[in-house]
N, C-alpha and C positions, 0 to 999 in steps of 0.2 A: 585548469580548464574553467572557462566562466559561464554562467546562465545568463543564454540570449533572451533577452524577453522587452517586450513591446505592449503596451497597455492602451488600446483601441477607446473610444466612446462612440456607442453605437445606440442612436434611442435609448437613451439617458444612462445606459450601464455600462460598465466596462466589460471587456469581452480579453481571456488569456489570447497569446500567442500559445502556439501548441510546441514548444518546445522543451526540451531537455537537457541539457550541455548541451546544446548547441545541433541535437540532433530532433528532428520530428517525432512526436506524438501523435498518432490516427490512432481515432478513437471512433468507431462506426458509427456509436449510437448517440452520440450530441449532437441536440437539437431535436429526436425525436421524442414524440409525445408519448405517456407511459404506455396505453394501450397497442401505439403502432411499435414500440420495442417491448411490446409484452412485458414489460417490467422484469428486465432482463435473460428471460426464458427466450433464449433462442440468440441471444449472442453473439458474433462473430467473433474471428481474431483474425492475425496473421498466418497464426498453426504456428508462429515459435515465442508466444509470451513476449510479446513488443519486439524483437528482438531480428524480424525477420529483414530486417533492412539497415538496425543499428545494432550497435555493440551493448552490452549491457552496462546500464547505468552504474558507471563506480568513481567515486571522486574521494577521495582522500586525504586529509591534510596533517600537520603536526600539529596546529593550535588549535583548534577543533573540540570544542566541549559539547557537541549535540551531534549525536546520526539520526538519518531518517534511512531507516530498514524496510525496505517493501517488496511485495509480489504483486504483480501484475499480468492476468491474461489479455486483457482486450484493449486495454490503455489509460481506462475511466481513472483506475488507482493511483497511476504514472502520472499520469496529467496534475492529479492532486499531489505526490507528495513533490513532484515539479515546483508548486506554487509556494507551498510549506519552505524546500529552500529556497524561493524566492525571499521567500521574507526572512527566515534565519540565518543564512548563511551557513547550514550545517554542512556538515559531509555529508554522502549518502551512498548506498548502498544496493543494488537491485538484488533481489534472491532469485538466482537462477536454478532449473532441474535439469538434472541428465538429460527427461527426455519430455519437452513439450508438449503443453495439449493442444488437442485437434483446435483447429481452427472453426470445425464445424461442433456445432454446441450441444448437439447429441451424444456426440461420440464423446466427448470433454461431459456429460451428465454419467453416462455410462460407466466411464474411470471411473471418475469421483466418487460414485456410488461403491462401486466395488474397492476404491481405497478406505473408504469409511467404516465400510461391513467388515474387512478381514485388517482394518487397523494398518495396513500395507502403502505406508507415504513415502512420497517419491525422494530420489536419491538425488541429492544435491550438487551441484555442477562449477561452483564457487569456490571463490579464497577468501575465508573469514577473516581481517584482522583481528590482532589484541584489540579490545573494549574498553581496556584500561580506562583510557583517556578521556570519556565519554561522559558529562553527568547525567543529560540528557540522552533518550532515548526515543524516537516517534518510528511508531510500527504501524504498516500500513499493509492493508490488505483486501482483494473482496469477501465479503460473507457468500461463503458456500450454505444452502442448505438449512439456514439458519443457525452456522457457527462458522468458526474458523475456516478459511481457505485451506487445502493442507500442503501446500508449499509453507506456509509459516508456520503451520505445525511441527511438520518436519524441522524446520530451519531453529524452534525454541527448543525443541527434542535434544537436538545437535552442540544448538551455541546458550542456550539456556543460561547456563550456570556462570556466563560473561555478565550476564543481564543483572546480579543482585546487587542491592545496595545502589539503585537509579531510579529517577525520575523516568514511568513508562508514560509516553502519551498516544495510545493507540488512534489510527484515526481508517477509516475505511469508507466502501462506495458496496451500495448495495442499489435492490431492485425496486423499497419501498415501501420494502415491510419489517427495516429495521433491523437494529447488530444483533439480534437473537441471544445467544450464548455465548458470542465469539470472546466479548469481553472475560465474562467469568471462567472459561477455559483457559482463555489467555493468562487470567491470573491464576488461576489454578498449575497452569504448566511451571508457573515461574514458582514455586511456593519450596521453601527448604522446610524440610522437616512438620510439614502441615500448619509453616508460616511464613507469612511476608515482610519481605527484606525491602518491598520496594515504595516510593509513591509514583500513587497511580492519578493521570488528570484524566477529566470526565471526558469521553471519546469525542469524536468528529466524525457523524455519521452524514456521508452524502449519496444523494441518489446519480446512479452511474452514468444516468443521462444527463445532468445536470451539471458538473465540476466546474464549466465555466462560465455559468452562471452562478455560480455561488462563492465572488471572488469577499466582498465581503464578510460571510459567516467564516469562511476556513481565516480571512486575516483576522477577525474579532478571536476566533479559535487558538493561532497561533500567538497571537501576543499574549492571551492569558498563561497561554504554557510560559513562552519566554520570563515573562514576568516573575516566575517561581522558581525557575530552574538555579 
């Protein structure tokens, strides 16, 4: 399956197509300004994690030395690890859950709160491959709360122990105010024996209104990974 993509000049920047393998990305909030999306409080989605019109993102190959791993509720994340294979040509992976959050961003604050307080992350609805293959690793996600989203919580909980001995390039979309924690949990989930197997490249934080306009910083971003991996 190949990624459609078209590369716009629009008043001097370029602007993504919103695609995916070849299916649409809607993302509500690009193009609004932080204050009109509240700097992400208040949100929308489809109500099924991108998902409600496509299939979930899965592309897998044999020669393939790099995945990109992501969760996505509202498209912002999608849209970026979208661009990331644009440029590597990785495999890639969506992490899907049993059971999707609200599309309304209260009811999706609500969960989350209460999966965070009783530790209670959602059950995952996927087929993991072997990692084997993989040197590279790029994990994507939104910042919940000022840490980890916990679909990828879950999903390192789960497939974790695929992940040592790799190149992690974590990369996410936030409200504004920044990866919080999510990094150092992140490395924390991954740690054998209260140590790390892995290297890790310095994230790719974007704001969730903004991914396509920021086609630049994510390619300056991905070729330093590529360059190391």
């Amino acid at each position: 399956m190949t990624f459609k993509e078209r590369m716009n000049v629009e008043a001097g920047s370029a602007v993504m197509d919103n695609q995916i393998s070849g299916q649409l990305v809607t993302v509500y909030q690009l193009g609004k300004t932080a204050s009109a999306w509240r700097h992400g409080a208040g949100t929308s989605s489809d109500g099924m994690d991108t998902n409600a019109s496509n299939q979930p993102t899965r592309r897998l190959t044999k020669q393939a030395r790099s995945i990109i791993i992501y969760f996505s509720r509202s498209g912002s994340t999608e849209l970026l690890a979208k661009q990331i294979a644009k440029e590597t040509q990785a495999d890639i992976l969506e992490i899907v859950v049993k059971e999707p959050y609200d599309s309304n961003y209260q009811q999706t604050l609500a969960r989350a709160n209460s999966e965070r307080e009783t530790a209670n992350y959602p059950e995952l609805n996927m087929q993991v491959p072997d990692l084997s293959q993989y040197q590279t690793v790029y994990l994507g996600y939104p910042v919940w709360a000022m840490t980890l989203s916990h679909p990828m919580t879950a999903f390192l909980i789960q497939y974790g122990s695929q992940l040592q001995h790799k190149q992690i390039a974590p990369f996410m979309t936030e409200g504004g105010y920044g990866q919080g924690d999510s990094v150092e949990r992140l490395k924390g989930m991954l740690k054998v024996d209260g140590r790390s197997t892995n290297r890790y490249e310095s994230a790719l934080v974007i704001d969730g209104n903004k991914v396509n306009r920021e086609i630049k910083q994510i390619n300056q971003w991905t070729s330093r990974v590529t360059q190391r991996d």
